[in-house]
C-alpha positions in Angstrom: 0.0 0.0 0.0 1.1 3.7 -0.9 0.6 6.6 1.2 0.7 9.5 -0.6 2.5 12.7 0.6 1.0 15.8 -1.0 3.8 17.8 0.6 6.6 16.1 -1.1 5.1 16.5 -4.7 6.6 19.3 -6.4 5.6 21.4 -9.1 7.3 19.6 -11.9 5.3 16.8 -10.7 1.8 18.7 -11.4 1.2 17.4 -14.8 1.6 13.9 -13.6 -1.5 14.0 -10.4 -3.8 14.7 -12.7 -7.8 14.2 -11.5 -8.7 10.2 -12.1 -11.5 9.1 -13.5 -14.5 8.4 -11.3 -14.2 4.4 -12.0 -10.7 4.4 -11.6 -11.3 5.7 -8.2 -14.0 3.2 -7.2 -11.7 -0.2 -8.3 -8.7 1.8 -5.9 -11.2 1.9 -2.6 -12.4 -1.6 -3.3 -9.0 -3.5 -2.6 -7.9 -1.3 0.0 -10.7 -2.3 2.2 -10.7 -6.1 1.2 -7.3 -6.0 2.3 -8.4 -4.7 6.0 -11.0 -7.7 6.1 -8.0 -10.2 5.3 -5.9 -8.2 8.1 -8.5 -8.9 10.6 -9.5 -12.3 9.8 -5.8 -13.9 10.3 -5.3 -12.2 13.8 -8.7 -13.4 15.4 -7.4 -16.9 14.0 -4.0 -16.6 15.6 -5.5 -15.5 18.6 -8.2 -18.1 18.6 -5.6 -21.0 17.9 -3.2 -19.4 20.6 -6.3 -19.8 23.4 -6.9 -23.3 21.8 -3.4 -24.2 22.8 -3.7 -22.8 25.8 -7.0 -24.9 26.8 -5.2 -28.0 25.5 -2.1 -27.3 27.8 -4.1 -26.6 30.9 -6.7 -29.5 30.5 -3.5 -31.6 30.1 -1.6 -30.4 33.1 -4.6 -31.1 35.2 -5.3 -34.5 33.8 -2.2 -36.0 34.0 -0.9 -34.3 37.5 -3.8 -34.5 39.9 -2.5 -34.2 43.7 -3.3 -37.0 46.0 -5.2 -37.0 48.6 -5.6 -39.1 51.7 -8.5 -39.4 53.8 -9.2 -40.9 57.4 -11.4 -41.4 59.6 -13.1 -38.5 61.6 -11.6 -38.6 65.6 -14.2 -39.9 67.9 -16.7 -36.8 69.2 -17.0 -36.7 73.2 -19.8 -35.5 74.3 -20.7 -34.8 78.0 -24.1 -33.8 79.6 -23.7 -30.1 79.3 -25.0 -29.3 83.1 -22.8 -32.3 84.6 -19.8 -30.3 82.8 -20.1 -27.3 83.6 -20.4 -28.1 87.4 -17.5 -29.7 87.6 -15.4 -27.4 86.0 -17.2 -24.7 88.5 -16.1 -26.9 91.4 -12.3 -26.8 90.1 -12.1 -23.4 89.8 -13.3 -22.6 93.1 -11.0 -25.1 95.1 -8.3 -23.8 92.2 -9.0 -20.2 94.2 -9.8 -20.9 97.8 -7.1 -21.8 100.4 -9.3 -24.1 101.8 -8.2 -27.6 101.6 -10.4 -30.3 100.0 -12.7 -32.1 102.1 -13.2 -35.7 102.2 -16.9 -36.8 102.4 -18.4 -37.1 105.6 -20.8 -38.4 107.3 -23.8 -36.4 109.3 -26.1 -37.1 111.6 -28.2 -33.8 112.8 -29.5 -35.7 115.6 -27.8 -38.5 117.9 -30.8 -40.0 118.6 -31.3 -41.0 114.8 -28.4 -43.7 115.5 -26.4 -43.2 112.4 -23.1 -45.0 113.1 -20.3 -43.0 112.0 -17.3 -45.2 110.1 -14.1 -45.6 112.3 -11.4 -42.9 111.4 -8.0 -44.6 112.0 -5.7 -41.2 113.1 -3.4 -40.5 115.8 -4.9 -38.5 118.4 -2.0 -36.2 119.2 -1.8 -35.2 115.7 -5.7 -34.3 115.4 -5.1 -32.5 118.4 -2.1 -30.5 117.0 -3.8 -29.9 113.1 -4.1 -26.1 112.1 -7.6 -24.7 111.3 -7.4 -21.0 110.7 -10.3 -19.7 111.5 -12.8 -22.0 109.4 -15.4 -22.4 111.1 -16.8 -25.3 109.2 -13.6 -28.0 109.9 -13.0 -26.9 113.2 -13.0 -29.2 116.2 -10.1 -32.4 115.7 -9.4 -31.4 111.6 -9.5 -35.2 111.3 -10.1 -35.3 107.5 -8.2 -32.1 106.2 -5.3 -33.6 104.7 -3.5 -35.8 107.1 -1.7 -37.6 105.0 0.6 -35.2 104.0 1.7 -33.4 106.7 -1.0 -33.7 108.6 -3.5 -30.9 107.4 -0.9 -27.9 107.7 0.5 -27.7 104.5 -2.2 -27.4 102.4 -2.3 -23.8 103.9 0.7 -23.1 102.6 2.1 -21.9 106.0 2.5 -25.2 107.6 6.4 -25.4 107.0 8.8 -22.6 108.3 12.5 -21.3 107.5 14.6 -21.1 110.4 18.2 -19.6 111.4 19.8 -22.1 113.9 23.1 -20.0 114.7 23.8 -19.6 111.1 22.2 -23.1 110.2 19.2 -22.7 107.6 16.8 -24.7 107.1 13.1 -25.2 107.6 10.5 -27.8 109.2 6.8 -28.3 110.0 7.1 -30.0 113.0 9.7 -28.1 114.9 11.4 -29.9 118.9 14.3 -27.4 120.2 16.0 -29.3 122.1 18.8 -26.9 124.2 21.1 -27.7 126.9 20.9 -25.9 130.3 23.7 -28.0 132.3 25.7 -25.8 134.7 28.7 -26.1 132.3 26.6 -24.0 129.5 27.4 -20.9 132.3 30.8 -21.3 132.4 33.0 -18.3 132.7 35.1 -19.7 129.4 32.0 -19.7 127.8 30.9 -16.3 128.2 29.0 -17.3 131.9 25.6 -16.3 132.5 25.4 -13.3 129.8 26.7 -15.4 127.2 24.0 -18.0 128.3 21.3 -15.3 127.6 22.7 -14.5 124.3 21.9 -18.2 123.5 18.3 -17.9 124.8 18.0 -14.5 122.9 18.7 -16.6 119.5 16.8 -19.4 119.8 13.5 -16.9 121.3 14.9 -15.4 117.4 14.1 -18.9 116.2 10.6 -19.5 117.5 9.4 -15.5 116.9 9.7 -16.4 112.9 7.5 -19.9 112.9 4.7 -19.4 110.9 1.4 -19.8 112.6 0.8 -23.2 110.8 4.3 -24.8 112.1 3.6 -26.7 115.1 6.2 -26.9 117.9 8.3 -27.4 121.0 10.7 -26.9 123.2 13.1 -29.1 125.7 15.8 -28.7 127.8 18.2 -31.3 129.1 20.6 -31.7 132.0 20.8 -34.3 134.5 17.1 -34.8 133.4 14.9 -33.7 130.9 11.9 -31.2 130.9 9.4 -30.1 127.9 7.2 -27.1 127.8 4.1 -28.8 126.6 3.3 -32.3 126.8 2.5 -32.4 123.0 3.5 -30.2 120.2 1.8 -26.8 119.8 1.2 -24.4 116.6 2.8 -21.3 116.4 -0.2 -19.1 117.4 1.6 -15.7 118.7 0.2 -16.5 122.5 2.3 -19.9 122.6 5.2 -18.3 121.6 5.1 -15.9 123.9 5.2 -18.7 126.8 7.3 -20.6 125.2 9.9 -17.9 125.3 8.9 -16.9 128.9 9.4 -20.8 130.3 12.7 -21.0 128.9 14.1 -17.7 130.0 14.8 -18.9 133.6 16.9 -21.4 132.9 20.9 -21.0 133.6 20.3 -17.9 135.2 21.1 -16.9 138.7 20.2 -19.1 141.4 18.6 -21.7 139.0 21.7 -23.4 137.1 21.2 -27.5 136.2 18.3 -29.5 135.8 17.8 -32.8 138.4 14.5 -33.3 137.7 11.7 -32.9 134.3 8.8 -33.8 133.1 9.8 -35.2 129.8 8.9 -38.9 129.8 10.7 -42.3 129.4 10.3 -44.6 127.2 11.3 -48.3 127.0 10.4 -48.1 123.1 14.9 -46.6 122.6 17.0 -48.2 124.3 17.2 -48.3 128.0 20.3 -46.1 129.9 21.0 -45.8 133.7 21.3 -42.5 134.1 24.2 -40.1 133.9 24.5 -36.6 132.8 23.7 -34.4 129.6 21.2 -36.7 129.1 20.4 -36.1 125.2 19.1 -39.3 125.1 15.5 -37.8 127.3 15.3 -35.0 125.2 15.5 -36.9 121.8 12.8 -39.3 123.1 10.8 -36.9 124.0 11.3 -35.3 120.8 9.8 -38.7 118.6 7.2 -39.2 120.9 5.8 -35.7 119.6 6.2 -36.2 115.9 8.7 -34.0 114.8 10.0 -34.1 111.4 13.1 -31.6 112.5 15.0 -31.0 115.6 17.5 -28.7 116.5 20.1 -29.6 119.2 22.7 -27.4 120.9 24.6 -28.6 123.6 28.6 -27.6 125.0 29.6 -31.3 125.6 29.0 -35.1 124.8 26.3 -36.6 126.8 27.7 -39.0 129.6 24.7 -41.7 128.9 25.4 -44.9 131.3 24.5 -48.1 129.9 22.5 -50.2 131.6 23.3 -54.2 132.3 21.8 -56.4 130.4 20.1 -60.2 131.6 22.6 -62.1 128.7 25.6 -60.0 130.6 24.6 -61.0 133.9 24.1 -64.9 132.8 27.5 -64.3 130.9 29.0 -63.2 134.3 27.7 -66.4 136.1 28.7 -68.3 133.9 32.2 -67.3 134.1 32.1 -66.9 138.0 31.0 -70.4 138.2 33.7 -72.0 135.8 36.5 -69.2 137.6 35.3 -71.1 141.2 35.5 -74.9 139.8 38.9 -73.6 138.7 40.1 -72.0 141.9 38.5 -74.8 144.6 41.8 -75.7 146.0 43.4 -72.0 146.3 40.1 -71.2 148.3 40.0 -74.2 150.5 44.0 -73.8 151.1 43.7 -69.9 152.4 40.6 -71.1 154.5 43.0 -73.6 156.0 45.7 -71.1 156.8 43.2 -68.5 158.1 41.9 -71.1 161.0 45.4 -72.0 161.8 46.5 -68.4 162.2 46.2 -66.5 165.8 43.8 -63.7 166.1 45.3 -60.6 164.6 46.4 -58.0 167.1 45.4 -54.5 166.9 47.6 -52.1 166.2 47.9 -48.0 167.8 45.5 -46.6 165.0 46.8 -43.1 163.4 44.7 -40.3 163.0 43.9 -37.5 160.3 42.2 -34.9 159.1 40.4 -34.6 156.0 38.5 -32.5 154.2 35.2 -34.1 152.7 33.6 -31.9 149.3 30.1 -31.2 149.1 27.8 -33.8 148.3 24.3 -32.5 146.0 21.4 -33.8 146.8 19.9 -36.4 144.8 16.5 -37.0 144.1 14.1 -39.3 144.3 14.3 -41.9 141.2 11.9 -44.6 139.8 13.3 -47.3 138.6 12.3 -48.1 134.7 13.2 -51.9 135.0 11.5 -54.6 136.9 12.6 -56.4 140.0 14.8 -52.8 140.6 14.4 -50.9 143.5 13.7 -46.7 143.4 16.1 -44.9 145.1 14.5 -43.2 147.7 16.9 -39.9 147.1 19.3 -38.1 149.6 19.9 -34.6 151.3 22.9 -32.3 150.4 26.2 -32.8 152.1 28.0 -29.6 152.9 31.7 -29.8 152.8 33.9 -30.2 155.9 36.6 -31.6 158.0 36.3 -35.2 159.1 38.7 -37.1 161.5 39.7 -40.3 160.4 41.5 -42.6 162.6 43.2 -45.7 160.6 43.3 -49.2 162.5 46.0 -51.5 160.5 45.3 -55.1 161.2 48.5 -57.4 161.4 47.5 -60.5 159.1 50.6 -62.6 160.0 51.5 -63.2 156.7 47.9 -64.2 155.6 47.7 -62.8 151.9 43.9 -61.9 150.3 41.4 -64.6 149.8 41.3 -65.4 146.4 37.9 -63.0 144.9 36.3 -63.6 141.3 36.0 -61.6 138.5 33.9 -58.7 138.8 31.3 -57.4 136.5 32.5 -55.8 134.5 31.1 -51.9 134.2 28.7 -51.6 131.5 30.4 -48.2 130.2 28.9 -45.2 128.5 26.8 -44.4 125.5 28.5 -44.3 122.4 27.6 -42.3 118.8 26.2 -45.6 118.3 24.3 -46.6 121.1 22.6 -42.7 120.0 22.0 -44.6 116.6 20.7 -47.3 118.0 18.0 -45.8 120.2 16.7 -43.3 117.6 16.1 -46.5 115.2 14.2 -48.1 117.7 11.9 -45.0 118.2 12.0 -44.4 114.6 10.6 -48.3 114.0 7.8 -48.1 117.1 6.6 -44.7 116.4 7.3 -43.2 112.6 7.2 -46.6 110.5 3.4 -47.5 110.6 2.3 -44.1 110.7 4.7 -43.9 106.7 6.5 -40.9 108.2 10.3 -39.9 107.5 13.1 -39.7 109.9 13.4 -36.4 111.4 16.4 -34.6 110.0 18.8 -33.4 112.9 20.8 -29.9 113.0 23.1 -29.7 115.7 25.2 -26.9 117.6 28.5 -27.5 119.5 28.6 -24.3 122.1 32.0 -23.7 122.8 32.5 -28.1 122.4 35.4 -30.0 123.3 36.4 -32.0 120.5 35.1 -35.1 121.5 31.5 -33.1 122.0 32.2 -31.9 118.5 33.4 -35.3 116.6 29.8 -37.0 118.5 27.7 -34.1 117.6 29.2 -33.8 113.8 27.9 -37.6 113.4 25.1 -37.2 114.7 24.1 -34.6 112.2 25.6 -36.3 109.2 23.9 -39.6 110.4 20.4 -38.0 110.0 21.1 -35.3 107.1 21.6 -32.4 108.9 24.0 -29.4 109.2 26.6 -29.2 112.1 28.2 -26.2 113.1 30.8 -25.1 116.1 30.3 -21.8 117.6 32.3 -19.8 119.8 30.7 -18.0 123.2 28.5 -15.4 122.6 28.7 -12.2 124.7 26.0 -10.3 122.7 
């Protein structure tokens, strides 16, 4: 096709763009606009075969690469009883936000005289006595029900357990025994005397101020005896503290050093001792028979514990006495022979002296724990003084001693374990049916010897404690 440019003709060209005829100019118009139709018709064809290729392609893909797809089972609908549901998740939420322990079912009788029997509730009495009800009004009375099984109703308050600081020793409890020395030799001068004594009693009155008033408690204090402040453990309530504090404030102070006698009870459940001094031994009994789970100890010395003679020592003793005496028959019967045959002895000018006789304390009264044992009936105090003593030497004639047997021997003292072996005893009768721990021990060596300090030390270790040695206190 031309295009014709009526500005580029010139006039030398005029001749030649002469007018056309009119049917020249018809045939012209004709094939310009057949060849717009042709124009047209091949790109709608190009364009309709491109989409054609296009449809082909997709259908294609999607044919031959369909994803897979797995299917299973629908999970298992729960359904639940739409009022049964939402009560119970209203009960959770409310023990979820109350303080208040869960209580097991019960049953109530409004009347006595309706003769409802109520079931047997196996529980030790002293600990229903001793279970924390703050001011609930529903569970008060014994608790019995309120979580005994762990920890007997107290720590489901969350202030049932307590931190304590022992004389630097931390560590915390529920069932709290103080067990504290008040022998004279706690009042040494060494050891600070009677105001480093106080500064002792002003720490452990620190100890019992920060119980919590769910912690239950007591205290004891040993010496020649042992002596508790309440027969049974009490909780923390600010009022027993206060007297706990006031009843142990007089001990070791001036004109009331020592303990001879206590209240704290015996027990033939350890095992048994004949007396002595420091006697640890009371105070840790006493200490079980209340239930506590941690006890803290301090004391300047090791206990002096005597042991007590058993019935296979005193058959063993026989026995040996007998066999010594079949042995010895004709020494025996050969000095009885000699003493007939020997004049009368002759008395010779006795010699006299002066000597000076120490105080003797007074000694109480004393039941006997074992059978077939007489009590001592006790004695006065002896002052000290000056006694003459006049010596009479007997001339024997050259008679030697009668031949004597073996003696008993002494049954000796206490040893770390003999202590072992009376809190295993106490820990078998009194903690193993009831599914309870063993207490853990903390002990204090005030101003301790070493051989205090080595017994104390494994003691503590023994029962997973903490052992520490402390100097006298003046403050």
């Amino acid at each position: 096709m031309a295009f014709w440019n009526k500005k580029a003709a010139t006039k030398a060209d005029a001749p030649a763009l002469a007018p056309q005829s009119a049917p020249a100019r018809k045939s012209g118009a004709k094939s310009s606009s057949n060849a717009w139709r042709w124009s047209i018709l091949i790109g709608v064809s190009v364009h309709v075969g491109l989409l054609a290729a296009a449809g082909i392609i997709v259908i294609s893909h999607t044919f031959f690469n369909r994803e897979q797809t797995f299917t299973g089972q629908p999970p298992p609908m729960k359904t639940y009883e739409p009022r049964k549901l939402e009560h119970r998740v209203k009960v959770q939420k409310q023990q979820r936000s109350s303080s208040r322990p869960s209580m097991a079912p019960r049953l109530v009788a409004n009347k006595v005289t309706q003769g409802l029997s109520l079931p047997d509730i196996k529980v030790d009495a002293k600990v229903a006595k001793t279970s924390f009800q703050p001011s609930f009004k529903a569970v008060s009375g014994s608790g019995i029900g309120v979580g005994l099984g762990t920890g007997y109703g107290l720590g489901g308050f969350g202030l049932g357990v307590s931190q304590f600081n022992f004389f630097g020793i931390r560590g915390k409890g529920e069932r709290i025994a103080i067990l504290v020395d008040v022998s004279v030799s706690m009042v040494e001068e060494q050891k600070g005397g009677e105001r480093g004594y106080l500064s002792v009693k002003t720490r452990i009155q620190k100890v019992i101020d920060a119980l919590n008033e769910g912690t239950v408690f007591n205290c004891i204090v040993f010496a020649d005896a042992a002596s508790q402040f309440e027969k049974e453990m009490v909780v923390a309530t600010k009022d027993n503290k206060t007297r706990a504090k006031a009843w142990l404030l007089p001990y070791n102070s001036h004109g009331n050093y020592g303990l001879t006698t206590g209240n704290a009870p015996n027990s033939d459940r350890g095992l048994p001792a004949g007396g002595g001094t420091t006697r640890l031994d009371l105070a840790i009994t006493a200490a079980f028979l209340q239930g506590a789970d941690t006890i803290l100890i301090i004391s300047d010395g090791l206990p002096e514990i005597e042991k007590v003679i058993t019935e296979e020592q005193i058959s063993a003793h026989n026995a040996v006495v007998q066999k010594w005496s079949a042995d010895n028959a004709g020494r025996i019967a050969q000095y009885q022979q000699q003493a007939a045959a020997v004049a009368p002895a002759q008395q010779v000018e006795g010699v006299s002296s002066k000597v000076w006789v120490p105080a003797t304390p007074a000694r109480p009264p004393r039941k006997s724990m074992k059978e077939g044992v007489h009590d001592d009936p006790g004695a006065p105090e002896i002052p000290a003084h000056w006694q003459i003593v006049v010596n009479h030497p007997v001339a024997h004639a050259g008679r030697g001693p009668m031949p004597q047997p073996p003696a008993l021997a002494p049954p000796g003292k206490w040893t770390l374990s003999d202590f072992i072996e009376h809190i295993k005893r106490l820990y078998d009768a009194l903690y193993v049916k009831q599914g309870r721990k063993l207490p853990v021990i903390h002990t204090i060596g005030y101003s301790i010897d070493d051989a205090g300090s080595e017994f104390l030390k494994g003691l503590t270790l023994h029962y997973k404690g903490q052992y520490r040695r402390v100097a006298k206190l003046t403050d």
